[in-house]
Every structure is written in C-alpha cells, then in structure tokens.
N, C-alpha and C positions, 0 to 999 in steps of 0.2 A: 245202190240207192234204194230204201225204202219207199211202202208204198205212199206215208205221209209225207216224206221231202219231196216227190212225185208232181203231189197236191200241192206244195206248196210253193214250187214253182213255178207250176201251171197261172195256178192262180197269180201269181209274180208279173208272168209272161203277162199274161190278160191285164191285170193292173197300171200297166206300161203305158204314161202318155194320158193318163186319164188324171182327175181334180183327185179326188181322193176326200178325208174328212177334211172338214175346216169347224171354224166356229159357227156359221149358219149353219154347218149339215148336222152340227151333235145339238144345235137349239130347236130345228125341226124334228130331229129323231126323238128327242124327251119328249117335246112338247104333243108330235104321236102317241107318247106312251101314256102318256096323263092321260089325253083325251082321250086313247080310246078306255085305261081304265074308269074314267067316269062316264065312259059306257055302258060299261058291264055294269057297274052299280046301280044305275039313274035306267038304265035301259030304255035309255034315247038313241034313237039309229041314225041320226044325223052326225050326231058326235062320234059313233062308231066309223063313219064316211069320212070326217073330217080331218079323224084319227089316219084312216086309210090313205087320203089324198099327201097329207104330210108325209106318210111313208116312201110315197113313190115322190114325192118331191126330193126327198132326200137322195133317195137309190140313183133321177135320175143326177140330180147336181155332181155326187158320187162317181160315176161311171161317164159322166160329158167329157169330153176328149177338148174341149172351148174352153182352155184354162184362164185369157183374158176376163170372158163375162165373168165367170166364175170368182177369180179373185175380186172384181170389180166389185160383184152379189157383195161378197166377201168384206169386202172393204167397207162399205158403206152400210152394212150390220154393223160393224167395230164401231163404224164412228156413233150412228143411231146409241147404242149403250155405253159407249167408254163414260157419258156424263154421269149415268145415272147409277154405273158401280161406280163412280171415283166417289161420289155423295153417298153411296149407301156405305162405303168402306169409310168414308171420314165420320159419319155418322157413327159408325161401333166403334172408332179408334175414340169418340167423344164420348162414347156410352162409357168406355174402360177405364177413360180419367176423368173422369165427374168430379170423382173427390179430389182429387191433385188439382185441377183447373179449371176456373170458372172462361168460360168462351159467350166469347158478344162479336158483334159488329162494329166496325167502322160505321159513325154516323152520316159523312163523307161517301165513303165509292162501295160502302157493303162488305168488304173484305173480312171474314171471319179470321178474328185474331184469339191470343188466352191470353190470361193474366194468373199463376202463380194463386195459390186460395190461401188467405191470411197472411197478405200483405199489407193490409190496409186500402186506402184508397192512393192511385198513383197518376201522375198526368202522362199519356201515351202518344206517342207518336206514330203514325200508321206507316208501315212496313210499303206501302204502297203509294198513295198518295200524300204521306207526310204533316196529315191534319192532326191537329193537339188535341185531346179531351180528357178529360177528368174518368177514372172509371174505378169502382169498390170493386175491391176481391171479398 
C-alpha cells in the first residue's frame, strides 16, 4: 500500500458516521469564498470575519456525527430555494423562446400559460382552472 492510499484511508476511516457535503455545506463554503474575497478588495475586516465564521460553519456541519439535524438544516435549505430556482429556471426557458411563444397569465388563478406566435387571436381555455378568454399571439 502506498503512502497516498495510506492517506486515504485514514481519512475514509475518520469520515465514517459523519454529514459530509450537502447543499447547505457547498452554499456556505462559496458564499465564505465571495465574502472573504470582497475582503481582500474593499478591505473591510468584518467581511474578512464573516467570511471566516461561514468557514467553520461549514467544517463544523461537515464533520457533525448528528446526521438527523443535519439533513433536517438540509432540508429546509431545499425547500427555502427550490421556489426561487424553479422561477429563475422558467424565467431563461422564457428568455429562449421569446420568439416562438408569446406567454401571459390566466386572468382567473395566474397560471402562466403560452400561445404559439402568429396564430392570430385564439379563445383559451386554462389548463387549470378551465376559464375562457380571448388572447393575440
């Protein structure tokens, strides 16, 4: 056995029974990395600290052997953002077919629907709530 497979076992060993990354540990570890580089630039020490404090947040969530709270952390990170990537991702799927598809609302329940571009004007039916209206492509 080599003196890196050695290492890397060790380390294995150690690892063992602990949280490990998740999606909060790598949103705290960037968001350290940003902060402390607008550190270095702005040479504010506060930010340097804040920088700092997210590191060992991470290290400790990382290495906590309490994998319930952990996932729990875990969980309720996903939830907090799943809204606001699903929006930001339908947002650029909207951005990519601008010209293929004109997109509105249900005047009704709000449901973002499309309509096909150079159709004319067509009476629609909501996909959800089943209300009629009139809408131009």
């Amino acid at each position: 056995m080599t003196f890196w497979q050695k290492i890397k076992m060790g380390l294995a060993r150690f690892m063992e029974g602990r949280h490990g990354a998740d999606n909060l540990g790598m949103f705290t570890l960037i968001s350290g990395l940003v902060i402390s580089l607008l550190s270095s630039f702005t040479g504010i020490p506060l930010l340097s600290f804040i920088g700092l404090a997210l590191y060992v947040v991470t290290l400790f969530r990382m290495l906590s052997r309490n994998q319930e709270k952990r996932f729990a952390e875990n969980r309720k990170y996903i939830e907090l953002t799943s809204g606001w990537k699903k929006k930001s991702s339908q947002f650029v799927k909207r951005m990519k077919n601008r010209k293929d598809y004109k997109y509105f609302k249900c005047p009704n329940c709000k449901v973002l629907l499309r309509l096909k571009r150079g159709c004319g004007e067509k009476e629609i039916t909501c996909v959800r709530c089943q209300h009629k209206f009139k809408q131009k492509a």
